[in-house]
C-alpha positions as CSV (number, residue, x, y, z in Angstrom):
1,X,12.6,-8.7,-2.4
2,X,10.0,-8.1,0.3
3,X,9.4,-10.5,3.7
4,X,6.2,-11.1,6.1
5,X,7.0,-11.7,9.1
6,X,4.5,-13.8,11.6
7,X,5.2,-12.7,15.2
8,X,3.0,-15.1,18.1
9,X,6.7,-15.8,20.2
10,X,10.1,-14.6,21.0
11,X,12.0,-16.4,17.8
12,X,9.9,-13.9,15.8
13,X,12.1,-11.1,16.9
14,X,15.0,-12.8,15.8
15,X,13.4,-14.0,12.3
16,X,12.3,-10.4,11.9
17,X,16.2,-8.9,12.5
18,X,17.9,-11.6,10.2
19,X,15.1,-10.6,7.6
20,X,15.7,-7.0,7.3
21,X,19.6,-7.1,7.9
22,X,19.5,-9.5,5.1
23,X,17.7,-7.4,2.8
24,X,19.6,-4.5,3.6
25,X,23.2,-6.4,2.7
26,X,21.1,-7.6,-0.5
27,X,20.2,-3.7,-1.7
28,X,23.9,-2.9,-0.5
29,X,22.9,-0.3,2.1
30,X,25.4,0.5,4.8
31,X,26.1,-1.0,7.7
32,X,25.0,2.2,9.8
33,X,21.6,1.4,7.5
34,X,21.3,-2.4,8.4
35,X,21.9,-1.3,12.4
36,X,19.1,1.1,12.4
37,X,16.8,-1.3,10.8
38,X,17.9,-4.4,13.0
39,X,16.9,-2.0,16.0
40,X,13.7,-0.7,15.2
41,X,12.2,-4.3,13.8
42,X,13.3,-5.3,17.3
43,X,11.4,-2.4,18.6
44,X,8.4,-2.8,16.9
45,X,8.5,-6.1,17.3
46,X,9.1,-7.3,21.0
47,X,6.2,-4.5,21.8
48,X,4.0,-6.2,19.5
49,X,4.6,-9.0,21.1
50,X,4.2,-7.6,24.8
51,X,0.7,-6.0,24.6
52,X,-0.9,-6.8,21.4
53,X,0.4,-10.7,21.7
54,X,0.9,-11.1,18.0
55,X,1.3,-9.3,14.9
56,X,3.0,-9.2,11.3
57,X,6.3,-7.5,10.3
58,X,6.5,-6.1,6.8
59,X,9.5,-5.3,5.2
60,X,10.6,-4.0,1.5
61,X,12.9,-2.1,-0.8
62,X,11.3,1.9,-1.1
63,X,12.2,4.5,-3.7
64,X,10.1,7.7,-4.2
65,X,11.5,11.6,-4.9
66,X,12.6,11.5,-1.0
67,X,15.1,9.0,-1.5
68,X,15.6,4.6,-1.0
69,X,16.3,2.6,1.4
70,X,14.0,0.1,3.5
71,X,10.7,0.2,4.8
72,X,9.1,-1.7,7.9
73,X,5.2,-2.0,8.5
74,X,4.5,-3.1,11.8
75,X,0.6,-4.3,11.8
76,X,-1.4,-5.9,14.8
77,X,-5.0,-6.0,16.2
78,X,-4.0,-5.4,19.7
79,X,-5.8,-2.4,22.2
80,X,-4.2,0.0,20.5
81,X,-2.6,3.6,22.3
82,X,-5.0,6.5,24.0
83,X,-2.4,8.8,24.1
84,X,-1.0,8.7,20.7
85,X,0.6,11.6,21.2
86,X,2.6,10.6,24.7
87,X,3.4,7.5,23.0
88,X,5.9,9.3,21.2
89,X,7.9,9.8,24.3
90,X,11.0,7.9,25.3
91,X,10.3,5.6,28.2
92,X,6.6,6.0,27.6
93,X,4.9,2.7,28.6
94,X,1.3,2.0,28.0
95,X,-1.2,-1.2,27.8
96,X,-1.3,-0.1,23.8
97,X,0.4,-2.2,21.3
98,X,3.2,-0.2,20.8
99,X,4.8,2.7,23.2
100,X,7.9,2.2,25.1
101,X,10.2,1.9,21.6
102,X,8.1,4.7,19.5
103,X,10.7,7.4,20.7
104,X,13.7,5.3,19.4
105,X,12.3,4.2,16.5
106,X,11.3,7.9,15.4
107,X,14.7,9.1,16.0
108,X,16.3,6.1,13.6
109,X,13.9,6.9,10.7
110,X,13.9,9.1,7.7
111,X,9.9,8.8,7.3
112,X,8.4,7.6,10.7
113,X,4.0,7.3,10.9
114,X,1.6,5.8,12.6
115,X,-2.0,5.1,13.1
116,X,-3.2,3.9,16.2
117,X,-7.4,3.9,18.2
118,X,-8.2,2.4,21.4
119,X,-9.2,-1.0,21.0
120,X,-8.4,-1.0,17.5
121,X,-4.7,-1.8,16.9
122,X,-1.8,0.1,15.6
123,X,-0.2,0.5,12.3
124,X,3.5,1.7,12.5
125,X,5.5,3.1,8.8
126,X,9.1,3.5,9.5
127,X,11.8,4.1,6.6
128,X,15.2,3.5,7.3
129,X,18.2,4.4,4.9
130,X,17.9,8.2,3.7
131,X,17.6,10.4,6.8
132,X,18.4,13.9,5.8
133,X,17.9,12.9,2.0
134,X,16.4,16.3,0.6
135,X,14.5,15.8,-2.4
136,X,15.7,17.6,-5.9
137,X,11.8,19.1,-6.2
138,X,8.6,18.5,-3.7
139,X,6.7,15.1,-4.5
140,X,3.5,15.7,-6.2
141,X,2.1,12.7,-5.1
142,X,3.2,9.4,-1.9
143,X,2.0,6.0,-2.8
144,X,0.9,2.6,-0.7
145,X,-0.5,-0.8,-1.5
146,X,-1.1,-3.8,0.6
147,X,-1.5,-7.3,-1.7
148,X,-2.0,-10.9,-0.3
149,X,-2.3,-14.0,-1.7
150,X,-5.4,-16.4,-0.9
151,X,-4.8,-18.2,2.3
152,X,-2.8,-21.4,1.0
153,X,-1.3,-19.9,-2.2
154,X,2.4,-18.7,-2.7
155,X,1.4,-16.1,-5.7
156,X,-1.0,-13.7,-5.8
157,X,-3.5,-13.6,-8.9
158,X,-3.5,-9.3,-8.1
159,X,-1.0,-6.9,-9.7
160,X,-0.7,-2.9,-9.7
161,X,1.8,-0.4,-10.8
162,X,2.5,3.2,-11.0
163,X,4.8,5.3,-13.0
164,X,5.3,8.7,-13.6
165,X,6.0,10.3,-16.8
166,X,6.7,14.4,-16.8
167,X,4.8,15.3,-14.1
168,X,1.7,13.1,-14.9
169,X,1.2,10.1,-12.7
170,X,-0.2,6.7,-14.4
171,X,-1.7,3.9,-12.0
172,X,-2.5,0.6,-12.2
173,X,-4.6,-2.3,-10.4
174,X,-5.9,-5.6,-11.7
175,X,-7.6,-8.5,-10.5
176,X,-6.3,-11.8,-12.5
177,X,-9.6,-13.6,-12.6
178,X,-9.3,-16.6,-10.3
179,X,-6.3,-17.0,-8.1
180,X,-2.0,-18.6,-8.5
181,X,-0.3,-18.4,-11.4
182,X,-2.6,-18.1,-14.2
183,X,-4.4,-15.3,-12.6
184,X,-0.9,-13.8,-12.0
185,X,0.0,-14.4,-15.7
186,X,-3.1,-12.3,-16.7
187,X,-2.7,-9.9,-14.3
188,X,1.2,-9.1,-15.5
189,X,0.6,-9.2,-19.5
190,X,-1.9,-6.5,-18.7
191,X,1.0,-4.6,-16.9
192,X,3.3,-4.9,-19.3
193,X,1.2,-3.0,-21.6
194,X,0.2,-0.8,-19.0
195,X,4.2,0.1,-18.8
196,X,4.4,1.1,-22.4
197,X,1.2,3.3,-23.1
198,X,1.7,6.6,-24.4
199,X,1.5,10.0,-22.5
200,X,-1.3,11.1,-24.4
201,X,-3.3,7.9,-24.2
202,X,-6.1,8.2,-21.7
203,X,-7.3,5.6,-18.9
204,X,-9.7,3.8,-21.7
205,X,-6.7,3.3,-24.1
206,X,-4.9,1.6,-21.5
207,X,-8.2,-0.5,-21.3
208,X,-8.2,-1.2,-24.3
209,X,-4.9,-2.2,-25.4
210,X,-4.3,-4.6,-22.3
211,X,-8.0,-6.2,-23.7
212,X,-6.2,-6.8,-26.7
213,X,-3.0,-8.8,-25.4
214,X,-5.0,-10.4,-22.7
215,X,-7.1,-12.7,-24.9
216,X,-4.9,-15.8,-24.7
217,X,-5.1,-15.3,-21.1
218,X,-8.2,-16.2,-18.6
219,X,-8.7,-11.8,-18.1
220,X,-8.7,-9.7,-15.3
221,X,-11.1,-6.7,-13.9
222,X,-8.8,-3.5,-14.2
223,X,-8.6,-0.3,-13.1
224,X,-6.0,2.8,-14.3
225,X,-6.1,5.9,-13.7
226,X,-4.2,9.2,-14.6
227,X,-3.5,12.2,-12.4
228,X,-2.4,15.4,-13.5
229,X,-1.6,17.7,-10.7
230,X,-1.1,20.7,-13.2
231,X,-4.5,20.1,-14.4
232,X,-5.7,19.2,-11.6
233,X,-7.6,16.8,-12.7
234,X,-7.9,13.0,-12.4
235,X,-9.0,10.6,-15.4
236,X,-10.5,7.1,-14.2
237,X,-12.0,4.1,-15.9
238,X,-12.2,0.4,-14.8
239,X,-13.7,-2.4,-16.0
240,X,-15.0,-4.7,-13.5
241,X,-15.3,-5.3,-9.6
242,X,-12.6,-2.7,-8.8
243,X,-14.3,-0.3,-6.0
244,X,-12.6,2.9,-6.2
245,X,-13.2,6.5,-4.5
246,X,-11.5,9.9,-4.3
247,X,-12.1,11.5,-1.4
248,X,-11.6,15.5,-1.2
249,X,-11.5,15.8,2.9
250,X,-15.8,16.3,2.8
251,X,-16.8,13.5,1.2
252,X,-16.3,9.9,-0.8
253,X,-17.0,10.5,-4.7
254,X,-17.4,6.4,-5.8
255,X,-15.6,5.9,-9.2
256,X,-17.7,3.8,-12.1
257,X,-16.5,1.1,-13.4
258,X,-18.5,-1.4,-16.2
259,X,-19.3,-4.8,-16.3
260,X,-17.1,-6.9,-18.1
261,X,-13.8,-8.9,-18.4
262,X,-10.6,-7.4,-19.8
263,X,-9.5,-9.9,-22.1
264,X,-12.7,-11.7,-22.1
265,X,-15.8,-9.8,-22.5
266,X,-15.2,-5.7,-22.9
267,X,-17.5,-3.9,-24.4
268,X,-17.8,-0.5,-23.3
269,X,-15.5,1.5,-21.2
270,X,-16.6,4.3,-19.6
271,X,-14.2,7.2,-18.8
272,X,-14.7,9.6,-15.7
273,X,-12.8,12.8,-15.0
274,X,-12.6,14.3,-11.6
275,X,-11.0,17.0,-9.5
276,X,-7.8,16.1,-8.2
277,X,-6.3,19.1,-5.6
278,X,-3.9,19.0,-2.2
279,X,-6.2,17.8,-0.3
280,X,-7.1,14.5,-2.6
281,X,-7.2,10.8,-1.8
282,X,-7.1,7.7,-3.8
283,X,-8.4,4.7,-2.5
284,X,-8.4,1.4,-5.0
285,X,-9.5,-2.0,-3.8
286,X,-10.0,-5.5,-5.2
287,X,-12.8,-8.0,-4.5
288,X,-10.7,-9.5,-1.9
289,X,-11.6,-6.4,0.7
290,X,-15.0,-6.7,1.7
291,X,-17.1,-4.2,-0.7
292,X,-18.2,-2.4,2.6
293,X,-15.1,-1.4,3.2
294,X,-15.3,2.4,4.9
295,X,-13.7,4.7,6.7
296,X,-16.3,5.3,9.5
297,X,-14.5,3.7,12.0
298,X,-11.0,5.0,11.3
299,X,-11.1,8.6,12.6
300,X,-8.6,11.1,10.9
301,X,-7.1,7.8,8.8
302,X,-6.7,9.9,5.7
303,X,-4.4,12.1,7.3
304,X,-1.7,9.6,7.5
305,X,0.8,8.2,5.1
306,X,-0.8,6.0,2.2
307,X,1.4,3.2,3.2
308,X,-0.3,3.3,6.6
309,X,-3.8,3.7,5.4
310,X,-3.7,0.6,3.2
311,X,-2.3,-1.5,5.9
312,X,-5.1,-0.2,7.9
313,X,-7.7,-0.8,5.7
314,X,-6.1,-4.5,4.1
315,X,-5.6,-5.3,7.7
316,X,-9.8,-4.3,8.8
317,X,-11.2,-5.5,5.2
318,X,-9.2,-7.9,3.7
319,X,-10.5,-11.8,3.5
320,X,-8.4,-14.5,3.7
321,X,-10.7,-17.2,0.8
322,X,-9.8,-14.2,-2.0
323,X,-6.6,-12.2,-3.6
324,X,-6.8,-8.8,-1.7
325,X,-5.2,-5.8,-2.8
326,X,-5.5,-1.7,-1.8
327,X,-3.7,0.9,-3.6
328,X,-3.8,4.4,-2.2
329,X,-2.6,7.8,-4.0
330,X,-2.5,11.1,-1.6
331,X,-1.6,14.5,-3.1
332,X,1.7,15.8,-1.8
């Protein structure tokens, strides 16, 4: 129940506002809901459109401890905004990629970010459908991800998940070797068993369990991982070309993960543990984001919403000839 939305003309606005009104009737939201979300994907849109000449529209179901509703990811290349900050204005206009609607689409959103650098296009977040939703306890944790297929397939061979069980947060990602279907069947049977671990198991369990069910199936490289704010404390293992960091605000600490195929060829799997505090990032990425993926030229990035630093980073790093996937934790 998610859309992608190719903007290069005019009839994309209109594609974009059937799309999301459409989803919002589907998820039964109200029709105050499916207004506010027709206007701002026609705000994001049509400036899109006017200074960054094309772009994508993204649009899917949320749930978290803040509430549900929909969320739209506006994502183009175009000369970004200077004055991020002015930007926010009504009426604002600027030679950026997004400006004169920022205003009006803050105001109709219950979550509203964005990341934006001159000459380096603009990422907007906006979630329509809980606005004054209080949670029943602070998150401990926000989530995004960012998954394509390869150019000319309708399935991606990638698959993550997260769950939380009493305070702990489990996470997911896998790389279904290969690409359509039977990549995607891998990649699932190893999330099914990833869905019914045990709270004590550890990362390696989870390994090597989904090795297990996976042998009928052509294998993945997989990653999970297991936070525990309480603890604070993060276990990691991965088996495979999964690149994954934690980054504390100083610096990148690069995650291990062993050679081998889940459901193929696992031998060992090598556990890590690391410190997880307030000021922790997650970054997870398959094969199909360049492995010199960085932050280097995305200035403050990691202060933003996950959901806006993987479309940042799929959006710089991702290649078109592979599966891509990014999954990004932040502490709350």
């Amino acid at each position: 129940m998610e859309a992608t939305i190719n903007l290069s003309d005019q009839s994309g606005v209109a594609h974009a506002r059937r799309s999301v009104v459409a989803l919002a009737r589907s998820l039964e939201l109200t029709e105050r809901v499916q207004a506010d979300a027709s206007l701002v994907v026609s705000e994001a849109a049509t400036n899109i459109l006017k200074y960054a000449r094309s772009g994508t529209i993204h649009i899917a179901p949320y749930a978290d401890c803040t509430g549900s509703g929909l969320e739209i990811v506006a994502v183009d290349r175009g000369p970004g905004i200077v004055n991020v900050e002015a930007a926010r204005t009504d009426g604002f206009s600027t030679g950026g990629s997004l400006g004169a609607g920022l205003g009006t689409i803050e105001r109709q959103s219950a979550l509203f970010d964005f990341y934006s650098i001159a000459g380096g296009g603009t990422v907007l977040l906006a979630r329509i459908g809980s606005k004054g939703a209080s949670a029943a306890k602070p998150c401990a944790w926000t989530i995004g991800a960012k998954s394509t297929p390869k150019l000319g397939q309708q399935i991606c061979g990638d698959a993550w998940s997260a769950l939380e069980d009493d305070g702990i947060l489990w996470l997911t990602l896998l790389d279904g070797l290969g690409h359509g279907p039977l990549a995607s069947e891998a990649s699932r049977r190893a999330v099914d068993v990833f869905r019914q671990r045990n709270r004590d198991d550890t990362p390696a369990d989870v390994l090597r369990a989904a090795h297990e069910a996976m042998r009928s199936t052509r294998g993945a490289v997989m990653a999970a991982a297991k936070f525990d704010p309480k603890a604070k404390s993060m276990k990691y293992a991965g088996v495979g070309n999964i690149v994954a960091i934690v980054n504390t605000g100083e610096v990148n600490q690069h995650l291990v993960s062993t050679d081998g195929t889940v459901g193929y060829n696992m031998r060992l799997v090598r556990e890590s543990t690391v410190d997880w505090n307030v000021r922790s990032v997650f970054i997870a990425t398959t094969d199909g984001l360049s492995t010199r993926w960085n932050l280097n030229r995305h200035p403050d990035l990691l202060r933003h919403h996950p959901v806006v630093i993987a479309h940042v980073l799929h959006r710089d790093f991702a290649r078109d000839n592979d599966d891509a996937s990014i999954v990004v934790v932040k502490a709350a």
